[in-house]
KOLRO-124766 format. One line per field, with one value per residue (C-alpha): y, z, x; residue in three letters. Coordinates in nm, 4 decimals. Last residue first. Layout:
BEGIN
Y <- c(Y | ...)
Z <- c(Z | ...)
X <- c(X | ...)
rest <- c(ALA | ...)
! end
This chain:
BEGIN
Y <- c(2.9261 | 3.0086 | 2.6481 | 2.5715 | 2.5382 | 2.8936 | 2.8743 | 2.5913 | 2.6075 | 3.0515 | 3.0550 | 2.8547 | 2.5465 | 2.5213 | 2.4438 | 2.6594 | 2.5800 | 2.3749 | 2.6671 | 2.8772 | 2.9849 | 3.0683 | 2.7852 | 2.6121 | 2.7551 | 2.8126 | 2.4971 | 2.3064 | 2.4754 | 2.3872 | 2.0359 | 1.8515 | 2.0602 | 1.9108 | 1.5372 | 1.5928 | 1.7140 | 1.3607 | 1.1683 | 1.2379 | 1.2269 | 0.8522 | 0.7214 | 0.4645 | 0.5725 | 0.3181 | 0.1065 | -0.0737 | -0.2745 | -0.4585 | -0.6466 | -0.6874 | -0.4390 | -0.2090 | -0.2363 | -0.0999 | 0.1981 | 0.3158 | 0.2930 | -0.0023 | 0.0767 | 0.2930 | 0.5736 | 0.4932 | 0.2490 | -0.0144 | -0.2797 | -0.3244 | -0.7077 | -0.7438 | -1.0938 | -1.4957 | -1.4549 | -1.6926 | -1.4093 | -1.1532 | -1.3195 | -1.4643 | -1.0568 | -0.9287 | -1.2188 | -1.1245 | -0.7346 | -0.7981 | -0.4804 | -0.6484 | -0.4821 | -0.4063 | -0.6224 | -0.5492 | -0.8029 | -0.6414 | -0.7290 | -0.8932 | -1.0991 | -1.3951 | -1.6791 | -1.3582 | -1.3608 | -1.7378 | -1.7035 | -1.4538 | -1.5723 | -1.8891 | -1.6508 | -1.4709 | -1.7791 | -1.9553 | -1.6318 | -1.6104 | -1.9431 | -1.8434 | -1.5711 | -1.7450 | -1.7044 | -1.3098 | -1.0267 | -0.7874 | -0.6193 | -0.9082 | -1.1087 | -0.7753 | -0.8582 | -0.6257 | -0.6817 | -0.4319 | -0.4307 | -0.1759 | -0.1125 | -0.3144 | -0.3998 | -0.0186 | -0.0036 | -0.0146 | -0.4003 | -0.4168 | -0.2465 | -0.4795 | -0.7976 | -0.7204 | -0.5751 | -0.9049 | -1.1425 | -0.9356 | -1.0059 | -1.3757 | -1.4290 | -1.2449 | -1.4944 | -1.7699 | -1.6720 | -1.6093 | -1.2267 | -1.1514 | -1.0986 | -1.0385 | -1.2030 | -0.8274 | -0.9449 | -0.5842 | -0.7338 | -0.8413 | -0.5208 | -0.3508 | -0.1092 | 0.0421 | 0.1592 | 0.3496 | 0.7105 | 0.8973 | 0.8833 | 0.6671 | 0.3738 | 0.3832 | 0.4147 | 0.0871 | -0.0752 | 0.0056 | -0.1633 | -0.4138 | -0.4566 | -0.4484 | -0.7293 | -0.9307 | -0.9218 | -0.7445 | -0.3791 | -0.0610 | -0.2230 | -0.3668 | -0.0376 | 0.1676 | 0.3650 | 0.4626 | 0.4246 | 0.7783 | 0.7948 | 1.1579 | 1.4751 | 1.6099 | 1.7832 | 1.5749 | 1.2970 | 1.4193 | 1.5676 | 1.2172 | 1.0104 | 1.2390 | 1.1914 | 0.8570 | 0.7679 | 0.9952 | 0.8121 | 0.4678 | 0.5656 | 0.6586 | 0.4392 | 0.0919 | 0.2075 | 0.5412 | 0.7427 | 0.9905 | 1.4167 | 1.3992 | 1.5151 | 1.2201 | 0.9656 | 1.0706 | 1.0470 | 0.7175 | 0.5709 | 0.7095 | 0.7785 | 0.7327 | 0.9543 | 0.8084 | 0.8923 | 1.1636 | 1.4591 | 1.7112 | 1.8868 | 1.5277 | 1.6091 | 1.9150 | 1.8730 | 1.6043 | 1.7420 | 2.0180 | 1.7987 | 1.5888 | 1.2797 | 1.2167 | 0.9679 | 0.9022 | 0.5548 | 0.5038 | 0.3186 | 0.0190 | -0.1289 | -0.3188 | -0.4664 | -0.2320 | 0.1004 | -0.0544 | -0.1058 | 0.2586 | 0.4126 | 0.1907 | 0.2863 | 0.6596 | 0.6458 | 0.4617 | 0.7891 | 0.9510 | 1.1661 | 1.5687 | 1.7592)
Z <- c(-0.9631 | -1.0284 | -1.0596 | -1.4216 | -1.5123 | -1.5655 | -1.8916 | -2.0304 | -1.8613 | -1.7855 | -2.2093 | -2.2962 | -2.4207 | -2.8375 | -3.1132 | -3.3561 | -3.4805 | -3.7632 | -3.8968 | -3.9114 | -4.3139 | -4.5332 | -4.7590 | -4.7441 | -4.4864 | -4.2355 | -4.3191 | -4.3211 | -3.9628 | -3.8239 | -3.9455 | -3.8866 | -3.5249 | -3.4905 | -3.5677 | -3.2431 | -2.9899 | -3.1702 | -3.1707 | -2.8182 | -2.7344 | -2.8517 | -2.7725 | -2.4714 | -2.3945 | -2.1441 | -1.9553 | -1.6269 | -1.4546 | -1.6801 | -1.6069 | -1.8972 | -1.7475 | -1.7155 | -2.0513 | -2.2111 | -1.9639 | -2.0831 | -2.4493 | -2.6502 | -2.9485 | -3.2774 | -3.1051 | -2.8236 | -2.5596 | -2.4881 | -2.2177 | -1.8793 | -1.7262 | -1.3348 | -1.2852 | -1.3339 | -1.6919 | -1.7532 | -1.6558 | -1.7890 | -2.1076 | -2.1105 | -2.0853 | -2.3405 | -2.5831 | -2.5560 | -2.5765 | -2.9265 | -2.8658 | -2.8452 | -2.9760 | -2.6879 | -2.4449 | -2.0859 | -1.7961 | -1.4444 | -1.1352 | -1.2834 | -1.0690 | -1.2513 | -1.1725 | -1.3176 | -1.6394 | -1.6755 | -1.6196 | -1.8907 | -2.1387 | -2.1632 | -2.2069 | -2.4824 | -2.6928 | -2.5940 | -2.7032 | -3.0183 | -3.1307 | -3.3749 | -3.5621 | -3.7004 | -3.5090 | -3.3588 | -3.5202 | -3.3697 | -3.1906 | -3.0764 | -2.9160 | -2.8342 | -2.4262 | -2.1965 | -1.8093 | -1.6171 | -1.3126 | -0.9933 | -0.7620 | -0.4603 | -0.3561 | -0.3594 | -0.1040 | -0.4437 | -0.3929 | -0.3868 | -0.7383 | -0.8038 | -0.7705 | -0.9229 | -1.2081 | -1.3032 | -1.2195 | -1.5388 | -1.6998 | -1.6322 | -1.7638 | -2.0675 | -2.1286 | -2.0511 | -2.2042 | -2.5525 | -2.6243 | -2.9238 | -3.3106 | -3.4039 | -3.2681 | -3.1133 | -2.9106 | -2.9259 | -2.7979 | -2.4378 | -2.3308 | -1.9495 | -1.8521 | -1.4746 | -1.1908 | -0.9075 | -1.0607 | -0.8299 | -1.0487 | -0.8362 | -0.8675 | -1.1961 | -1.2565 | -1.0650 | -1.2860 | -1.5761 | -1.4292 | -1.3709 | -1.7150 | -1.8616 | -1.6126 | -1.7127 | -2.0880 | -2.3958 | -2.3255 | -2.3079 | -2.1146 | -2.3538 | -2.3496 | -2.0230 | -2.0201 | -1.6585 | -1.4124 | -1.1884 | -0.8554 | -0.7842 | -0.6327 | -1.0088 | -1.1111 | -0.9306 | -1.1199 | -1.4546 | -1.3999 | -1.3575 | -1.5687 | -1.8768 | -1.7647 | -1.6860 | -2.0745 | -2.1788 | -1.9785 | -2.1214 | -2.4603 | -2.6935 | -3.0764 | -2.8590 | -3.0874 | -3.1485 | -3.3901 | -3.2427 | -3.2003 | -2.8005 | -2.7751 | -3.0373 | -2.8276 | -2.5392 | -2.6730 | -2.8470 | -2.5026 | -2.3294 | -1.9806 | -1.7111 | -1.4816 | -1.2148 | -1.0353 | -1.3253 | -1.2080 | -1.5376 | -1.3264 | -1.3422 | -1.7495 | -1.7850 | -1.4954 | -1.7056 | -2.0620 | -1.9107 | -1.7714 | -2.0655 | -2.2410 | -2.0684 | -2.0978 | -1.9323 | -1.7347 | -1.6305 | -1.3781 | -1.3052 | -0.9988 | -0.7575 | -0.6958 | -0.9850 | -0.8318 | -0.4623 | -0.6047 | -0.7869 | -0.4371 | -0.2527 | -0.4748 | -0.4069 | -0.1013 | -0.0906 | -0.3016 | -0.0533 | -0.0599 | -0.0333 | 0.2056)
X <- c(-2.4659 | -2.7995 | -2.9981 | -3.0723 | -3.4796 | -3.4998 | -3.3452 | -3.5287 | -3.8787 | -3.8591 | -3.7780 | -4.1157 | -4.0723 | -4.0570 | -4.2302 | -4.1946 | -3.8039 | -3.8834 | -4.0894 | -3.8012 | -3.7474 | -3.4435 | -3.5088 | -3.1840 | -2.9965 | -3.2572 | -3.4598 | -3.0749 | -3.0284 | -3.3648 | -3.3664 | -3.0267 | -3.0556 | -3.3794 | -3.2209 | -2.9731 | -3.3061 | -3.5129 | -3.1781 | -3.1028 | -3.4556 | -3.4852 | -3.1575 | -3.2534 | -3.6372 | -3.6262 | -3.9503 | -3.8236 | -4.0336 | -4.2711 | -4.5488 | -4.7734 | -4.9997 | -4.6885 | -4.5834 | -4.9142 | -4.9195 | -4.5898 | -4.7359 | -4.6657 | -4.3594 | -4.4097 | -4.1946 | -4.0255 | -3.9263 | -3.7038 | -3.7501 | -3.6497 | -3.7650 | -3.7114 | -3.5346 | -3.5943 | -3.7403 | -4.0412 | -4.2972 | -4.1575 | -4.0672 | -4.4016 | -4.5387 | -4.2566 | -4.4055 | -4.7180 | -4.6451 | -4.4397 | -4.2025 | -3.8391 | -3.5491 | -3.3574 | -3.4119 | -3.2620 | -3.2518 | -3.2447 | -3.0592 | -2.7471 | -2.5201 | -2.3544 | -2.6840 | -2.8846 | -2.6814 | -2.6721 | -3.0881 | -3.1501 | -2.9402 | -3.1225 | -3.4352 | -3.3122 | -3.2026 | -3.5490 | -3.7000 | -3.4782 | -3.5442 | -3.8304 | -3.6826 | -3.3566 | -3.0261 | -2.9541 | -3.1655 | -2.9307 | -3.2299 | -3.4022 | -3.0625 | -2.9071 | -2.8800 | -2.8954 | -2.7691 | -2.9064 | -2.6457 | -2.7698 | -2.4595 | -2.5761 | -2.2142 | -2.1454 | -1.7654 | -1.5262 | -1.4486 | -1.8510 | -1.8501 | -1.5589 | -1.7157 | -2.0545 | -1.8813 | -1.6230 | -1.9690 | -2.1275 | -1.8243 | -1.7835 | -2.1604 | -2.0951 | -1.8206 | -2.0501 | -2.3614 | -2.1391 | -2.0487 | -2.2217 | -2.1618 | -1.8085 | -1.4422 | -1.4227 | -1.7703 | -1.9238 | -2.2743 | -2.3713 | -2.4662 | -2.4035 | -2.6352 | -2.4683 | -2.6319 | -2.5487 | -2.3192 | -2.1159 | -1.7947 | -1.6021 | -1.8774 | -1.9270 | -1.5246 | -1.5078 | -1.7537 | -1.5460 | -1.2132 | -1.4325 | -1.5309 | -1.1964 | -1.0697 | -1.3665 | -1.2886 | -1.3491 | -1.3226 | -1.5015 | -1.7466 | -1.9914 | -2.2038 | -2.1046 | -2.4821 | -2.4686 | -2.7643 | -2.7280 | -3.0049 | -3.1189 | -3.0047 | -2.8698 | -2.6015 | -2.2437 | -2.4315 | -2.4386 | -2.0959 | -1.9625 | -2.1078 | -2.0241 | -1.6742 | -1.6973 | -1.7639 | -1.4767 | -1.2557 | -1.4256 | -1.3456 | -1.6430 | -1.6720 | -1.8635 | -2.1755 | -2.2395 | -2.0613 | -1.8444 | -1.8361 | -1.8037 | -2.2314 | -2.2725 | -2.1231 | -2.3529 | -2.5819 | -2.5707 | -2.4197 | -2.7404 | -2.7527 | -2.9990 | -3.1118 | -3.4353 | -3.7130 | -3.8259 | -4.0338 | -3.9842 | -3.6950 | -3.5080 | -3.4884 | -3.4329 | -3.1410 | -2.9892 | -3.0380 | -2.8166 | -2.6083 | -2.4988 | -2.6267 | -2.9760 | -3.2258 | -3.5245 | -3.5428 | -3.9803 | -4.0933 | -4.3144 | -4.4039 | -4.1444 | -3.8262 | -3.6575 | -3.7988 | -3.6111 | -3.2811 | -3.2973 | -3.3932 | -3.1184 | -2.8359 | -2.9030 | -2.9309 | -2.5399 | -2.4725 | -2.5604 | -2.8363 | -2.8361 | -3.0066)
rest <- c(UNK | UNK | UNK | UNK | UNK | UNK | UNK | UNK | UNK | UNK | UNK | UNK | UNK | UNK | UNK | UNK | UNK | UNK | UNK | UNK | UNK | UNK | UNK | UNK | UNK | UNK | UNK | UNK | UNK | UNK | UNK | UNK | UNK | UNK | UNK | UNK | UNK | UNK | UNK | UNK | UNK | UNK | UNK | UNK | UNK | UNK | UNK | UNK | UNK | UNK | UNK | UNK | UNK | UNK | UNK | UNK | UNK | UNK | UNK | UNK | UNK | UNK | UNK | UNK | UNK | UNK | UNK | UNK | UNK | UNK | UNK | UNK | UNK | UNK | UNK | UNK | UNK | UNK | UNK | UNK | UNK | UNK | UNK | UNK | UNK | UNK | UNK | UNK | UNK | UNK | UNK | UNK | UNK | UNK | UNK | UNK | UNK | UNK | UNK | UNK | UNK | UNK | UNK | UNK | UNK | UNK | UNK | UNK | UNK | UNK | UNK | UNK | UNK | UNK | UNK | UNK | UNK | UNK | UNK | UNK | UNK | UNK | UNK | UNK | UNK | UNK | UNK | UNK | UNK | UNK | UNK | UNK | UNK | UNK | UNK | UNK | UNK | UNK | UNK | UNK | UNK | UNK | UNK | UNK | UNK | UNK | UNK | UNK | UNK | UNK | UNK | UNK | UNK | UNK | UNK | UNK | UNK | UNK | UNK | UNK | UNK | UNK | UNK | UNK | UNK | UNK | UNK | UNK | UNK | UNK | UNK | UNK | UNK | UNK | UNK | UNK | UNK | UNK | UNK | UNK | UNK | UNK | UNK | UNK | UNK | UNK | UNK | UNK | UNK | UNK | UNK | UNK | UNK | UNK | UNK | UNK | UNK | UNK | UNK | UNK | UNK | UNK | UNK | UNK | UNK | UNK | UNK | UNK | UNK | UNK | UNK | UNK | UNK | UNK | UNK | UNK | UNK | UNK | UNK | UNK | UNK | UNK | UNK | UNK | UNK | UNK | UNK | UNK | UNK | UNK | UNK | UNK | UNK | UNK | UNK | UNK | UNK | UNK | UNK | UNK | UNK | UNK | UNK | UNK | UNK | UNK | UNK | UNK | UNK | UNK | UNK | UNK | UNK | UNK | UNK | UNK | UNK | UNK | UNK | UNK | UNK | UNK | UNK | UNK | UNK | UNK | UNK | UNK | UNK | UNK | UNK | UNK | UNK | UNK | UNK | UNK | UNK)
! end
């Protein structure tokens, strides 16, 4: 039987109370199903891939229709809870955010990551203004009947280099608490990898801690001894599954060889991992 999306909303509420799970990342349905057939709790979408799969550059490039789209086939796929990658909104202010949160909601999806960068004056949102927006969401998810609609409120303070080195825990932190005070759940940073500062950040910060995984960063196991909730692989497959394409057709082309395409899943994993229709 499937869950509602109320269910739905519950599950994801509950994984960020407690423990430590893991967000893969999807950008269409295919990579969807793959990727909830592996066991994953959770769906999560990435703004990088899905910008790519619509033929634009990541970073604030897709239009929020577009967005939604994505959002909503992934979670008409897959029996499991949907956090959508909505990047700054699609808009600058509160009224543009909402409007965004609504479209969560209508598409199926329970979560939304919502960044504090893609200020149009440059740089990043202000506390206060990102504040407003993440209070815009709350309100209109529960206007739309899903008050606990998951908010992960990122902030690029580590990954845009923001202000010189040594503030940018105080900087994070201060962020932190306005967003909480607005509504978030979760507090996403991008960016950071130190695990003794992620561990004081998780202690000092007043909600669940996500971070970004990947190559070069702490393992899963790593993070979770220093206490964090939510660990995301954000672009990584997209760009490993988009830079193989890069690779096996320029080998092909080029050289006239496979080898980039040897390592592969067996046919019955890929093919026989879609449901007959």
């Amino acid at each position: 039987m499937s869950k509602t999306q109320q269910q739905k909303a519950d599950e994801l509420a509950a994984l960020n109370r407690a423990g430590t799970y893991v967000l893969p990342n999807a950008w269409d349905v295919g990579s969807a199903v793959l990727t909830a057939n592996t066991g994953a709790l959770v769906i999560a979408t990435t703004s990088a891939g899905v910008s790519w799969g619509r033929g634009v550059p990541d970073g604030q490039h897709l239009t929020r229709e577009a967005a939604l789209d994505v959002v909503r086939d992934i979670a008409a796929a897959v029996d499991l809870p949907v956090s959508a990658d909505v990047e700054s909104g699609y808009g600058p202010g509160p009224s543009d955010v909402a409007e965004t949160a609504r479209g969560v909601v209508a598409a199926g999806a329970v979560g939304i990551n919502l960044e504090d960068s893609g200020n149009p004056d440059g740089g990043l949102f202000d506390d206060g203004a990102q504040a407003a927006r993440i209070r815009a969401a709350r309100e209109a998810a529960a206007a739309a009947g899903l008050p606990n609609l998951q908010i992960n409120a990122r902030t690029d303070v580590y990954l845009a280099g923001i202000g010189a080195p040594e503030g940018r825990y105080d900087e994070t932190l201060r962020r932190a608490r306005a967003y909480a005070d607005a509504g978030a759940d979760t507090l996403f940073v991008p960016g950071l990898t130190d695990l003794d500062v992620i561990a004081t950040l998780v202690a000092d910060a007043p909600i669940p801690v996500n971070v970004m995984a990947g190559p070069g960063a702490p393992s899963v196991g790593e993070l979770a001894k220093a206490g964090v909730r939510r660990v995301s692989l954000g672009a990584s497959v997209a760009f490993a599954a988009y830079s193989l394409v890069v690779r096996a057709t320029r080998e092909v082309l080029h050289e006239g060889t496979y080898e980039a395409l040897s390592e592969v899943e067996p046919w019955t994993v890929i093919n026989g991992g879609f449901p007959s229709r």
